[in-house]
N, C-alpha and C positions, 0 to 999 in steps of 0.2 A: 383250805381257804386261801394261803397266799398265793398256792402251784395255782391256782383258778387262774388268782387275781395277776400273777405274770403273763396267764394265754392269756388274759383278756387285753392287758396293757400291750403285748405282742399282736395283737391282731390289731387296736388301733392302732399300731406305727405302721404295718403294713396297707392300710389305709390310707395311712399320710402319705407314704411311700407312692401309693398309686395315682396321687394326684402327679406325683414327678415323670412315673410314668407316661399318664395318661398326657401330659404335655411333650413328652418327649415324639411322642405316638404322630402329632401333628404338625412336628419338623420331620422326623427320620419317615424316610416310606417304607422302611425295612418293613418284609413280616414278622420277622420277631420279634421286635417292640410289641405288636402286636397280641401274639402266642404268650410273649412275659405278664403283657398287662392282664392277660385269662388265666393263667396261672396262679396270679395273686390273688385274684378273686377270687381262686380255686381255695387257697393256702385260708385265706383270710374267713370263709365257710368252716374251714376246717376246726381252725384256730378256736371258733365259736364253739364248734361243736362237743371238741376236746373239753375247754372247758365249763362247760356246762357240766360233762360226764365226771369232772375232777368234782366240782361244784357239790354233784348229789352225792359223790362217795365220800366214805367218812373220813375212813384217815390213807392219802395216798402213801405208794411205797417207794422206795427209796427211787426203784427205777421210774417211777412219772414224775418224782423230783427232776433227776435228772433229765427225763425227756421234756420237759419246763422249762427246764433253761436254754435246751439246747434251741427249743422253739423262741425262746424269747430273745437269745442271743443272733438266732436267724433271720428274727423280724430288722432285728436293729442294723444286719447286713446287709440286710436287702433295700430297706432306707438310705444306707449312707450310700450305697454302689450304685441307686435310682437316685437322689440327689448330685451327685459325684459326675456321674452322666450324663445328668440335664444339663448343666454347670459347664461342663467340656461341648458339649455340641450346641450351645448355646452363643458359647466364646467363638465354634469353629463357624455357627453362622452368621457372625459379627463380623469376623475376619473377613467371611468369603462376601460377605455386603458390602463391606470396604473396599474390599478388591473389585470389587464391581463397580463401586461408585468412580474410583481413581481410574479406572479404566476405561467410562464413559463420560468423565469429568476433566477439564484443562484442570493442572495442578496450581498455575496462577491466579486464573479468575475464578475458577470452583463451578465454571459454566460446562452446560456439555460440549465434548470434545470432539473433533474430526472424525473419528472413528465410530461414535455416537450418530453423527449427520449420514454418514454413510448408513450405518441399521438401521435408523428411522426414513431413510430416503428409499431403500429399497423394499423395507416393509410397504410402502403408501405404493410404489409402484406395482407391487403385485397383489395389492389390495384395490387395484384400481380407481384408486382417488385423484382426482387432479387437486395440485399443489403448485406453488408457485416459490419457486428460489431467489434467496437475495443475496450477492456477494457483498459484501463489504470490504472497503479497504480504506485507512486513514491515510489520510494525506499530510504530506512533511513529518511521515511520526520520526522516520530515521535520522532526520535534521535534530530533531529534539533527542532522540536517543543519545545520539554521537556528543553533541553540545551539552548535555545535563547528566550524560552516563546513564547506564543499564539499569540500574536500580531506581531511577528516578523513571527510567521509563516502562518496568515492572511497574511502578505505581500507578503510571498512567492507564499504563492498558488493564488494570483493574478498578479504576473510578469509572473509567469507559465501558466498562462490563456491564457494571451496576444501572448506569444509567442505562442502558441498551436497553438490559432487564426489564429495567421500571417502566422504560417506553412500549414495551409489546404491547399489542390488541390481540381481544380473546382469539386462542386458538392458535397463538403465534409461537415457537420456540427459536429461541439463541443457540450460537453452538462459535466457539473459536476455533478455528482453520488452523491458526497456526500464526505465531509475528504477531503484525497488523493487520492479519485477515479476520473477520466475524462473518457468520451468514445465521441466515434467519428464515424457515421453512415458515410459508407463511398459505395458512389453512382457504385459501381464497386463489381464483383467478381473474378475480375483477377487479380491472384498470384502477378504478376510482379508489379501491380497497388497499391497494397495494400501493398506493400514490399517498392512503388518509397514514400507513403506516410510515412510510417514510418524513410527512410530516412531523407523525410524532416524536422520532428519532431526530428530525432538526430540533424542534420544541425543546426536548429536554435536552440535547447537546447546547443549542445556543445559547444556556446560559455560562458557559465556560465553565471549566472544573479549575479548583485549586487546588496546588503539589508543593508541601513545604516552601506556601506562602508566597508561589508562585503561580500567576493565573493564567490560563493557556484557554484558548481558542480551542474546539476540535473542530472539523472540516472530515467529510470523507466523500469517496466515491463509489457509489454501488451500481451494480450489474442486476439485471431481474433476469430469470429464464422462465417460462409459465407451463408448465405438462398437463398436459391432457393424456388421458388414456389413450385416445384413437390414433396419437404420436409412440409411434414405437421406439423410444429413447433410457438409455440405462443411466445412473448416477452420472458417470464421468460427462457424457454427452452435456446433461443439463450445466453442470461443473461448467463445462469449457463455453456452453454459449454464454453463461453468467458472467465468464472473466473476458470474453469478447467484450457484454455491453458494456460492464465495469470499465474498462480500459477506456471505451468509449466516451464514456461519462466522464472520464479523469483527461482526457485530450480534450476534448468542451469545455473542460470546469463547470461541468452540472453535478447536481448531488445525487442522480439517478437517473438511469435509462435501460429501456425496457428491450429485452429481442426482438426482435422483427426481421420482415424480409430485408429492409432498406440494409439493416447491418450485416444481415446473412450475406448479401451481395457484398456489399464493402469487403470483407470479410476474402470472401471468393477474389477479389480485387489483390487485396492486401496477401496475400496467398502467391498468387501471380509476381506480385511484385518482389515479393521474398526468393520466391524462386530463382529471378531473373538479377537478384540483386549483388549476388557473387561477379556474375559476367561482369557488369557493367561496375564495380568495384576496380576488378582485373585488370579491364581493359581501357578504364578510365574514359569509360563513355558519357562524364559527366560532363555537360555545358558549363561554360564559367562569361558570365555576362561582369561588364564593368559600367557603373554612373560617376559620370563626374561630380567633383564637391569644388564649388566656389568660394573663396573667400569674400566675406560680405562685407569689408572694408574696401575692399578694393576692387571686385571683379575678377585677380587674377586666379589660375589654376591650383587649387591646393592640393588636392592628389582625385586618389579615383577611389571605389567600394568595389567590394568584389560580389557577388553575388553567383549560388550554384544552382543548378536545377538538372533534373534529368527528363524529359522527353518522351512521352508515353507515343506509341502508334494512333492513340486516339484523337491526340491533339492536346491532351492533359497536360501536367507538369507535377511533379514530385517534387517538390521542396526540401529546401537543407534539414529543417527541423523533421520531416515525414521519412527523409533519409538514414538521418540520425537514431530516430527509431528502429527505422527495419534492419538498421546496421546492427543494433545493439539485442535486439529480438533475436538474432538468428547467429549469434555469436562473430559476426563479421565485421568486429569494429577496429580490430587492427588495420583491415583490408581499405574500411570505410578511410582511415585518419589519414595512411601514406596517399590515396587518389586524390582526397583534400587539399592537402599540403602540397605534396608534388604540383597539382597544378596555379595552385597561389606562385608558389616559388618558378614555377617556370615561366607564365606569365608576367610576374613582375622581372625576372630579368631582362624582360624583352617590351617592358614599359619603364623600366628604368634608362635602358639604352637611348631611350627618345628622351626624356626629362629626369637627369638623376634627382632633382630635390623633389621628385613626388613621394607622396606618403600613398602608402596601398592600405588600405582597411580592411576586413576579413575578419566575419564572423566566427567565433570559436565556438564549436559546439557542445557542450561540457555534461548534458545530462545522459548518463548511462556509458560514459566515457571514461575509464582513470587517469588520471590527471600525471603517472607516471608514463604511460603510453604516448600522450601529449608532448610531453617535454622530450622522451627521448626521440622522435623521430621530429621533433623541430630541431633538435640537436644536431641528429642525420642532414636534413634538407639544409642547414647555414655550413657545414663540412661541406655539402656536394654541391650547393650553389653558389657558394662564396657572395654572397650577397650580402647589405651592411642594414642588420636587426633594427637600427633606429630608421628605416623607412619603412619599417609592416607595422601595422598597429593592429593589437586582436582583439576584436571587441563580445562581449558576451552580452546575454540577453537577463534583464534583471527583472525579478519578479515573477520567476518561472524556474528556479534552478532547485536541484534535488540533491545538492552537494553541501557538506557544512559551512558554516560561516568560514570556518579556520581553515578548512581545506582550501577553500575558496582565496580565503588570506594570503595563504600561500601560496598558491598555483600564482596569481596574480606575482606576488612578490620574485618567483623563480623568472618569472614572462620577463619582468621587468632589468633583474639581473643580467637576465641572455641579451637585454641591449631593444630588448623591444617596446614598442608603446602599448596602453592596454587601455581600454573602452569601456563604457558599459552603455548597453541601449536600453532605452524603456518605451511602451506605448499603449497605446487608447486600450487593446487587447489584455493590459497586466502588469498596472502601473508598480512601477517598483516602490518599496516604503525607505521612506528617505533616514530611518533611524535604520536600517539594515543595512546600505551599502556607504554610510557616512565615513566609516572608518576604512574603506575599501581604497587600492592604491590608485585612483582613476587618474590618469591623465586627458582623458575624450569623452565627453557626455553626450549622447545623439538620441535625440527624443524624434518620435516617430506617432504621429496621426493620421487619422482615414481624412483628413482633409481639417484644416486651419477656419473651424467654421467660427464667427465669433461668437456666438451665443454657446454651444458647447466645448467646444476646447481652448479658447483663450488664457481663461484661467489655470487652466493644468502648464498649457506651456509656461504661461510668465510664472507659475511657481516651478517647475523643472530649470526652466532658464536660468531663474535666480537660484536657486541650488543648485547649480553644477557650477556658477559663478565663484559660489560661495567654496565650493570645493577646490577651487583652483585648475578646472576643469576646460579643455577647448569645447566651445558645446554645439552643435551640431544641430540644426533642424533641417529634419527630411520632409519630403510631399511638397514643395514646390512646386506647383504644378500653373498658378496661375500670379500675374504682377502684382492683383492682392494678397497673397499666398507672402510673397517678396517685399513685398513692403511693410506687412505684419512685421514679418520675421526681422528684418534690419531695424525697428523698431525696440526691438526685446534685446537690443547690442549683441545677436549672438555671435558666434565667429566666422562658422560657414554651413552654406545652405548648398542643400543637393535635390532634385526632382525632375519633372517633366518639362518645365520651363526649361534646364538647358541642355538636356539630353536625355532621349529612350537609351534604357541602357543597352550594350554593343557589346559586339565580342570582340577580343582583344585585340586583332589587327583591324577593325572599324576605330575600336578606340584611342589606336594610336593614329591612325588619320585624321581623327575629329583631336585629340591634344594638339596636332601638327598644325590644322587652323584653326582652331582657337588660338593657337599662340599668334600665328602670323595676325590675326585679326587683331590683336588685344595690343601689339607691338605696332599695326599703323594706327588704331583708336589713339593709344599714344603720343605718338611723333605728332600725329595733325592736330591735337590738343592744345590749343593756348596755352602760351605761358604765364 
């Protein structure tokens, strides 16, 4: 009776056992999982049958005692080594889930990762789906990084996750690049689709996130690229035209712009340009035009601006800021600073020799520039020019810089130490915020409009005017171009006016024969003046 009642209690543990089995059977693809779970089935028939046959005999003997236990002591092994089992490969497919997940997951924002974008991108491509890419990129996030530190800006870029998340329309996924990059595979190639998404993405951005009580603006610039199957294009391709239009969009200050041919050409343009941009680097084939600045108490010569440009075969012109760029794109920004400088400095020694109390003005270019490279070859050109610091004044452009506040601080403060004057410009294109450069070391405020019309820019100048006032600032209004222009302006007490009223800007031996009579003109307006 009891040798029974051990098969029988032995056969149902081998039963239990096989539910461990039979789940192991559904993770492992082994056959033998397999072959064990029929086995038991096999054993657990058996088990039955044995005791049934203990069951009807009367009194067992000593040895079906013993083959009782040894049966019942084997069921309980086979239990614990099928539990034990499951338990281990259960752990080891947790692990390896883990590992899966951290491996297609950023470990910041717990979104999926670059590497993730790549598998899902090149699955859709050879699945022949058309999809549409969005690059994304924050704007001033390394201003905040640098100013608030890394961990404040860890925080950032995961509030910014979150809400990215929340903004998707069906069928969209997030993924982080990397930094301040996000991109977003978006299951659509319709304009209007791709346009309602990036709405939504200002929607819930605009209402600013807050960071240890600190409330931040976000702002970004995104690039689209759109694949069609019948375009033969691999990941990276899509990649690079997305950080084409992205770039694009961030030179605009748009919050999105889509590929197209207009930029592919650009593109083909800016290409060209890079190419050619070492040479004329080199060979200092840059143009340097100069405009006079009048003092508006008096009429007489204050000094000149300098202005750069380089001269396309088309009839185009590259600009300092387009220069500054392609200088810094293509690693040529040492090249770019000494052609800069050198030709300020050689020009002003040979406009100083006509009038030494001119002040020469000279935009400083400072985004994508280090600000160590700057000072040391201004350093170079006052040894090699011997020329005297308190006649350049270098002015930057405010409202558009990618440098921190404190670097910024500083640069200004070294400028100032080497004996020079330093500037800030602002204008209609990117008015600077008067709580960001208040504490900045300005000596020259020059406000700059597409025209002095009174209904749209009056107000912005009398409030610039009065704030550079207030700053202890000489302030400068540009676009003179007409005697109401001039009459405005002397109006607002500024201190000197430059434009088209008193001269297209010249190059430097034009300029020094228009100083030459201006002066002789300004010296008999004098003499024959009543007394």
């Amino acid at each position: 009776m009891i040798a029974s009642f051990a098969v029988f209690i032995g056969s149902f543990i081998l039963a239990y056992s096989l539910v461990f089995i039979a789940k192991i059977c559904h993770i492992a693809t082994s056959v033998g999982w397999k072959l064990l779970c029929g086995l038991v089935c096999f054993f657990i028939c058996c088990y039955i049958g044995y005791g049934y046959y203990l069951w009807q005999a009367s009194t067992p003997t000593i040895v079906e005692y013993a083959l009782c236990v040894i049966l019942f002591f084997g069921s309980v092994f086979v239990a614990v080594v099928s539990l034990l089992s499951y338990s281990s490969l259960v752990e080891l497919n947790n692990a390896k889930r883990d590992a899966q997940y951290r491996a297609d997951h950023d470990f910041l924002t717990k979104i999926k990762n670059r590497k993730k974008l790549q598998e899902t991108s090149v699955e859709l491509i050879a699945a022949h789906r058309s999809f549409s890419f969005m690059l994304i990129d924050l704007n001033s996030f390394k201003e905040v990084n640098d100013k608030r530190g890394h961990a404040f800006g860890d925080q950032l870029l995961v509030a910014v996750a979150k809400k990215m998340e929340s903004a998707l329309l069906k069928g969209n996924q997030l993924f982080r690049i990397g930094g301040d990059e996000f991109a977003i595979l978006l299951d659509t190639v319709n304009i209007r689709e791709i346009y309602a998404q990036n709405n939504t993405l200002l929607s819930h951005l605009g209402t600013g996130i807050k960071i240890a009580g600190v409330s931040l603006d976000v702002r970004y610039s995104a690039g689209v690229s759109i694949f069609l199957p019948d375009l033969k294009r691999d990941i990276d391709q899509i990649m690079q035209q997305a950080d084409v239009a992205m770039y694009a969009a961030k030179r605009s200050q748009q919050s999105i712009i889509v590929y197209d041919e207009e930029i592919h050409n650009q593109k083909k343009v800016d290409n060209h340009l890079h190419t050619q941009s070492e040479t004329v680097f080199a060979s200092q084939c840059l143009e340097t035009y100069y405009e006079p600045i009048i003092s508006a108490a008096n009429g007489d010569l204050y000094g000149v601006e300098t202005r750069f440009a380089w001269p396309l075969p088309n009839g185009n012109v590259v600009t300092m800021t387009q220069l500054s760029a392609i200088a810094h794109e293509n690693n040529r920004t040492k090249s770019f600073v000494s052609c800069l400088l050198d030709n300020v400095f050689t020009d002003s020694a040979l406009l100083l020799k006509t009038n030494s109390q001119l002040r020469i003005h000279a935009e400083l270019p400072l985004n994508g520039i280090p600000s160590g490279l700057l000072i040391s070859t201004l350093a170079n050109c006052l040894d090699q020019y011997c020329i005297d610091p308190s006649r350049l004044v270098f002015e930057i452009t405010l409202g558009s810089l990618e440098i921190s506040q404190l670097e910024l601080n500083q640069l200004l403060e070294t400028l100032k130490e080497m004996g020079f004057g330093v500037g800030g410009v602002t204008c209609e294109a990117g008015y600077a915020n008067p709580s960001e450069i208040q504490n900045l070391p300005l000596s020259h405020f020059k406000l700059i409009g597409q025209s002095i019309d009174p209904v749209k820019s009056r107000a912005t100048f009398e409030t610039y005017v009065y704030f550079g006032k207030k700053l202890g600032c000489m302030v400068r209004v540009a676009n003179i171009n007409t005697d109401a222009d001039y009459d405005y302006a002397n109006s607002l007490s500024s201190d000197y006016l430059q434009g088209g009223l008193f001269s297209e800007p010249l190059r430097v031996k034009e300029m020094i024969n228009w100083i030459t009579s201006y002066h002789a003109t300004q010296w008999t307006i004098k003499k024959l003046k009543p007394n």
